[in-house]
C-alpha positions in Angstrom: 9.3 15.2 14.2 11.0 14.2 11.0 14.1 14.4 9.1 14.0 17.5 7.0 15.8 17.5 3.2 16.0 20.8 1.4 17.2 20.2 -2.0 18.8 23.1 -4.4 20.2 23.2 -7.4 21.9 25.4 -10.4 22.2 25.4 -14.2 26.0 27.4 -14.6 28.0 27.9 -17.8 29.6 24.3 -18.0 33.2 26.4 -18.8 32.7 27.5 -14.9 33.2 23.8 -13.9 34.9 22.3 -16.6 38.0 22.1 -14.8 39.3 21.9 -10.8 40.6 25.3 -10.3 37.1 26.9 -11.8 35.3 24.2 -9.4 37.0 24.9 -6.6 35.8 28.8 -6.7 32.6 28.4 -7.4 32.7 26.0 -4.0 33.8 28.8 -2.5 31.4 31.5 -3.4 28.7 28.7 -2.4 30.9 28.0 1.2 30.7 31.9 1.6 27.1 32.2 1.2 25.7 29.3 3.2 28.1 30.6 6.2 25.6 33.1 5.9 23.0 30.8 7.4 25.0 28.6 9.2 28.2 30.8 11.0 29.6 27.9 12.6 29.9 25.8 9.1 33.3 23.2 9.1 34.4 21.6 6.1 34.3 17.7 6.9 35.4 16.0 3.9 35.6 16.9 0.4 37.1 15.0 -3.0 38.0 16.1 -6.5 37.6 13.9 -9.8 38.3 14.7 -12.9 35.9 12.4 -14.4 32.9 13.2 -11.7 33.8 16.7 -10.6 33.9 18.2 -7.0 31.9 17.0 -4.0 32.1 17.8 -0.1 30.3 17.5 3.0 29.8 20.3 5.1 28.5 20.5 9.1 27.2 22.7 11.6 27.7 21.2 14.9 27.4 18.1 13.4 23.5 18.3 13.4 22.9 19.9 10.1 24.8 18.3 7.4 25.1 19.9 3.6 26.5 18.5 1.0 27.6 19.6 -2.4 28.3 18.6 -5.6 30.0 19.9 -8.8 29.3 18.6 -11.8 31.6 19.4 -14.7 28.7 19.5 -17.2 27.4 22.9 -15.3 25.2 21.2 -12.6 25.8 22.4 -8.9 23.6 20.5 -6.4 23.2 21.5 -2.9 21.1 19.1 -0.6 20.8 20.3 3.8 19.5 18.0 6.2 18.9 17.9 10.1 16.6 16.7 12.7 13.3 18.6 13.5 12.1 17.5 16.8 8.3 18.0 17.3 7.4 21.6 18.5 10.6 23.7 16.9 11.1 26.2 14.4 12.9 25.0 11.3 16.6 26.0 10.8 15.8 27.5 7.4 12.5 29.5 6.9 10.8 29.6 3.4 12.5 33.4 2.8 15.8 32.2 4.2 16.0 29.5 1.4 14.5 31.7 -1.4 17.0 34.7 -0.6 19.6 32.1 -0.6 19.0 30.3 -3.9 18.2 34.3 -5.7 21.8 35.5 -3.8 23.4 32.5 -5.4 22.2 32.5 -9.0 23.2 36.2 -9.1 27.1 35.4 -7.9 27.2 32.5 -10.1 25.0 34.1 -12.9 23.1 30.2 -13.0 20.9 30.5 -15.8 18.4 28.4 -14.0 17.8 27.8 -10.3 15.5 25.8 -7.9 15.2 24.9 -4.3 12.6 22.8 -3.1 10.6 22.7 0.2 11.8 20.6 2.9 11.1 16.7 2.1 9.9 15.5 5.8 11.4 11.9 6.2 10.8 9.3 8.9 8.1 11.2 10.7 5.1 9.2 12.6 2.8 9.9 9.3 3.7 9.5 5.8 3.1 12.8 3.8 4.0 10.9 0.6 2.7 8.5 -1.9 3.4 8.5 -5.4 0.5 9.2 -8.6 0.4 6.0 -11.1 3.0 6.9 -13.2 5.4 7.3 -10.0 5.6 10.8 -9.7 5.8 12.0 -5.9 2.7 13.5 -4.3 3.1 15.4 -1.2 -0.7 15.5 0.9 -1.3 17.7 3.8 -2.4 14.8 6.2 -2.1 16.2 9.7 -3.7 13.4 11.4 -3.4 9.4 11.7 -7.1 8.9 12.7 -7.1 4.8 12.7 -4.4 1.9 12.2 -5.6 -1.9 11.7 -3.6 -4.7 10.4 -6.2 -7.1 9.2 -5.3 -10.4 8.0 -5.0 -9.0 4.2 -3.7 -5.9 4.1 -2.8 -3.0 6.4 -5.6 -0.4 6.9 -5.4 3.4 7.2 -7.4 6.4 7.9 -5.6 9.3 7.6 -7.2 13.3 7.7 -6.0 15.3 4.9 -6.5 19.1 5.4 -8.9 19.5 1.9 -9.3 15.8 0.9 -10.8 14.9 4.4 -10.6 11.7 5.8 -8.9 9.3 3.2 -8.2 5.5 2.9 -5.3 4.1 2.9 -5.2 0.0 1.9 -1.2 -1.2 2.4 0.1 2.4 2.2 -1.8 3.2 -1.1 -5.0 5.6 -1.3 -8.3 4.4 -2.2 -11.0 6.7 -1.5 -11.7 10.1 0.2 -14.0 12.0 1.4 -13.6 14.6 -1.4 -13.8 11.9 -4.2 -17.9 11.2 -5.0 -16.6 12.1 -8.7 -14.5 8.3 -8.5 -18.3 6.8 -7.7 -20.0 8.5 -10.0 -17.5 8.2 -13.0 -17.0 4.1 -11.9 -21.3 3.7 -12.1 -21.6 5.7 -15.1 -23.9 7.5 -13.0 -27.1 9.4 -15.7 -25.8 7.0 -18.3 -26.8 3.7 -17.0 -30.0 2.9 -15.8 -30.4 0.8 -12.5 -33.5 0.9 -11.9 -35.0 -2.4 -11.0 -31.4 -4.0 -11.7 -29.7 -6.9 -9.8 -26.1 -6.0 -8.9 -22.7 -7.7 -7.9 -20.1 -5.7 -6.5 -16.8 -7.7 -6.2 -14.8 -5.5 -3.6 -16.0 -2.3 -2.3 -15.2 -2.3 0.9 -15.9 1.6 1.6 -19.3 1.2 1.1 -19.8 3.9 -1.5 -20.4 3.0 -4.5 -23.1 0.8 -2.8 -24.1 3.5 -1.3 -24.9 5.7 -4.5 -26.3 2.6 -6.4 -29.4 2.2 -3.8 -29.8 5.8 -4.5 -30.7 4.5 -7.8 -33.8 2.0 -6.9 -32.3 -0.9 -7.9 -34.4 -4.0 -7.7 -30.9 -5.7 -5.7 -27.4 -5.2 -5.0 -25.3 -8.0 -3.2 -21.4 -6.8 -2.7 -18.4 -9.3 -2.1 -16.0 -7.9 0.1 -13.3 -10.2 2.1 -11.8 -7.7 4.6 -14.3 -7.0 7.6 -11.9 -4.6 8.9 -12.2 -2.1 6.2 -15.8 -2.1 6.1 -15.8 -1.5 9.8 -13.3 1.0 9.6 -15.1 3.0 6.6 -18.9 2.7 8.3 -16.8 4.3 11.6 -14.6 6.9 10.2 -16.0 7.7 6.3 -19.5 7.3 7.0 -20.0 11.0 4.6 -19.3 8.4 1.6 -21.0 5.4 2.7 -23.9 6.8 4.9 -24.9 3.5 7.1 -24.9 0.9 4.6 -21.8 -1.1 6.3 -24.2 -0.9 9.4 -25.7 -4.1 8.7 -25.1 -6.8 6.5 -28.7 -7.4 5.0 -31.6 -5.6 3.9 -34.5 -5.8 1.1 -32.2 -4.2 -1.1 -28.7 -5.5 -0.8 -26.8 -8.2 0.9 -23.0 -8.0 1.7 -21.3 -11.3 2.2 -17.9 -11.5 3.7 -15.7 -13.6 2.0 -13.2 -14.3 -1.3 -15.5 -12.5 -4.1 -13.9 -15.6 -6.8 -15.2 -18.4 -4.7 -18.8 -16.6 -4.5 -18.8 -16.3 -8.3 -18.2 -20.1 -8.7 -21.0 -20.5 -6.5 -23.2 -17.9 -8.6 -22.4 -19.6 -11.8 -23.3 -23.0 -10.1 -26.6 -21.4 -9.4 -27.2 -20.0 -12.7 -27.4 -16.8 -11.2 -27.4 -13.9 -13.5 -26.7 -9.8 -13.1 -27.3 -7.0 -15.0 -23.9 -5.0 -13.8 -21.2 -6.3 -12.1 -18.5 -4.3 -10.7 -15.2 -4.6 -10.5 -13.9 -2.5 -7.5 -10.6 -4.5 -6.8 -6.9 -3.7 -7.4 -5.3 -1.4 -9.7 -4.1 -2.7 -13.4 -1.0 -3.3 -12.5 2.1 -1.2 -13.7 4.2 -3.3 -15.5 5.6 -4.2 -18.8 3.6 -7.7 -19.5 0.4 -9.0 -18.4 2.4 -11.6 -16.2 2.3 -12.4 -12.4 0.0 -13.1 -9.9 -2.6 -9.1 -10.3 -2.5 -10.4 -13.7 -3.8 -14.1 -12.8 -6.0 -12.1 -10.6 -7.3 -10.0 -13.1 -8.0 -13.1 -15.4 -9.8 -14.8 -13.0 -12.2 -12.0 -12.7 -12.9 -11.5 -16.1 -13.4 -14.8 -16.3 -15.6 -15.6 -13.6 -17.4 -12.2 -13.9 -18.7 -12.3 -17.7 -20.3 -16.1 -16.6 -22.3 -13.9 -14.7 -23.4 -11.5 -16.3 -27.1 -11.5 -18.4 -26.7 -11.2 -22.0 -27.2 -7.1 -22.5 -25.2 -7.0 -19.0 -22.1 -4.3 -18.6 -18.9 -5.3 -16.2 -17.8 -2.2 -15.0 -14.4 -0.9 -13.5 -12.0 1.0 -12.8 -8.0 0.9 -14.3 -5.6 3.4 -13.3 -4.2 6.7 -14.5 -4.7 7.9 -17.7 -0.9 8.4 -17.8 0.0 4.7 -17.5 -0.8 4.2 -21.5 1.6 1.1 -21.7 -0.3 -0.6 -18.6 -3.8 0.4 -19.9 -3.0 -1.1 -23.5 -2.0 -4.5 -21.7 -5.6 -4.4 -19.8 -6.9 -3.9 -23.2 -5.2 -6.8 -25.1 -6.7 -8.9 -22.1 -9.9 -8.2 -22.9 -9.4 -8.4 -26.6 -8.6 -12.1 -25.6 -11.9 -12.9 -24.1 -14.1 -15.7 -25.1 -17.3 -14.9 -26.1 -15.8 -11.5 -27.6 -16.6 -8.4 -25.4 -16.7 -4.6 -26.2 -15.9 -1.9 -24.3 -16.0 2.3 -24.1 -13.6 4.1 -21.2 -14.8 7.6 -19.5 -12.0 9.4 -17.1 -12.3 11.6 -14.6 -9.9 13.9 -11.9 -10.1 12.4 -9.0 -9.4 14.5 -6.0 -7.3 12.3 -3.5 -5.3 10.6 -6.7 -4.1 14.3 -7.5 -4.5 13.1 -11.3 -6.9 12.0 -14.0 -8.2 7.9 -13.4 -9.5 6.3 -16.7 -12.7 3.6 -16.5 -14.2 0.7 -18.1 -17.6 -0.3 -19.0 -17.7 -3.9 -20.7 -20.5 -5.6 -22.6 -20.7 -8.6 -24.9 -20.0 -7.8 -28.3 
């Protein structure tokens, strides 16, 4: 159940709205057409402006509310919402609205026209989440399969229809079960060599990228996770991505520690212990307009904790965030421009199913 929201709207001549007299018949065309649809329509309020055009609201038994707006530069908007309770047929079928919108741009000859699938709001699972540069993604999730608040963050598995079961960390996705290309892209993998390599993963808390590096034969991989919770919830309900590495915490290949991934480093670099790749499966680079605030100080710490740690010929690799978020991307860059001893780096990007867009990534090395 969920509120639905079907949006249209229609480019006209702006000398058809320019003033009231020619807004107030092209409201009535559009009143004419949507009794159509809904016979028991009743006017409930409407206002004129000179400056802002025409706008009224519009109601069918007071359950199903329109409203409509004339702009005076040529824009009409048209926006219907009601209640859909679990189990019923929606008011408007996908024909009803397209006849609608084509019967309307012919008696207003529109010279463009749209009308957009019903937007599902407050239902039990969110549909929505936006791509990096905030563009609004709709998935076809038709399950909640787990819920967990952990201490850090709030933990979701949803099912999506073709994506499978996904990962959701604080309402933003992660990693599904249709996204081996993120793994693959993030470990370079038939570029690098880890053969006989020892490993730090700082985050990771799926379990696959560990999962695809033992696949390489490394000589060791230990991962610093600090949220038990996800790892359970990941071995339980995404085990096709992490196979049964989360089902222990220790083996002759890896070790995963549970704990804050910065206060491990200090103790590595304490210990003079070196690695030959560390990743950096974390947070996002954040989307902002300057390297300030706390992900940033995050981010910093990292770097800086990371490259103590890394051998010589040793690579930090990582992930940033869409390729679309150029301005965000450059800042990371700056960043590690400002490293001490100077580093180099080359990206690589890939689509990445669940993310619905392209995801660029980093592979660091001492310059």
């Amino acid at each position: 159940m969920a509120a639905q929201t079907i949006l249209f709207d229609f480019t006209l001549d702006s000398a058809k709205t320019a003033d009231e007299k020619q807004r107030q018949e092209v409201a009535k065309i559009l009143r004419n057409e949507l009794e159509h649809v809904f016979p028991q329509l009743e006017l409930a309020y409407s206002m004129e402006s000179p400056e802002n055009g025409y706008f009224s609201v519009l109601h069918e038994n007071k359950a199903t509310i329109i409203t409509c707006r004339i702009f005076q530069h040529g824009l009409l908007t048209v926006n219907v919402e009601y209640f859909l309770p679990a189990g019923k047929e929606p008011i408007m079928s996908f024909d009803t609205m397209r006849t609608m919108e084509l019967i309307l741009r012919q008696k207003l000859d529109s010279d463009r026209s749209k009308y957009l699938p019903p937007i599902k709001r407050g239902g039990y699972i969110d549909i929505y989440m936006t791509s990096s540069d905030e563009r609004i993604i709709e998935y076809d999730i038709d399950k909640l399969v787990y819920e967990v608040r952990s201490p850090f963050q709030k933990i979701q598995i949803l099912h999506s229809k073709t994506l499978g079961n996904m990962l959701l960390l604080d309402e933003l996705q992660n990693i599904a079960e249709s996204d081996l290309i993120y793994t693959e892209t993030l470990m370079g993998r038939g570029i690098e060599n880890y053969e006989g390599k020892e490993i730090c993963i700082l985050g990771g808390g799926d379990g696959a990228l560990l999962y695809e590096l033992l696949k390489e034969n490394p000589k060791h991989v230990v991962m610093l996770e600090i949220d038990e919770l996800v790892m359970e919830a990941c071995n339980k309900y995404l085990n096709s991505i992490c196979g049964d590495v989360l089902e222990k915490r220790r083996s002759d290949q890896y070790e995963i520690v549970v704990g804050d991934c910065v206060e491990y480093l200090k103790k590595f670099i304490g210990e003079g212990r070196k690695f030959d790749y560390v990743f950096g499966d974390l947070t996002d680079i954040p989307i902002t307009g300057a390297p300030v605030g706390v992900d940033w100080d995050f981010i910093r710490t990292i770097f800086e904790h990371s490259f103590k740690v890394l051998k010589p010929d040793g690579k930090f690799l990582t992930h940033g965030n869409g390729t679309s978020c150029t301005e965000s991307l450059e800042l990371f860059e700056e960043q590690l421009s400002l490293l001490k001893p100077k580093v180099k780096f080359t990206t690589s990007k890939a689509f990445v199913p669940s993310f619905m867009e392209e995801w660029l990534f980093y592979q660091v090395s001492f310059a």
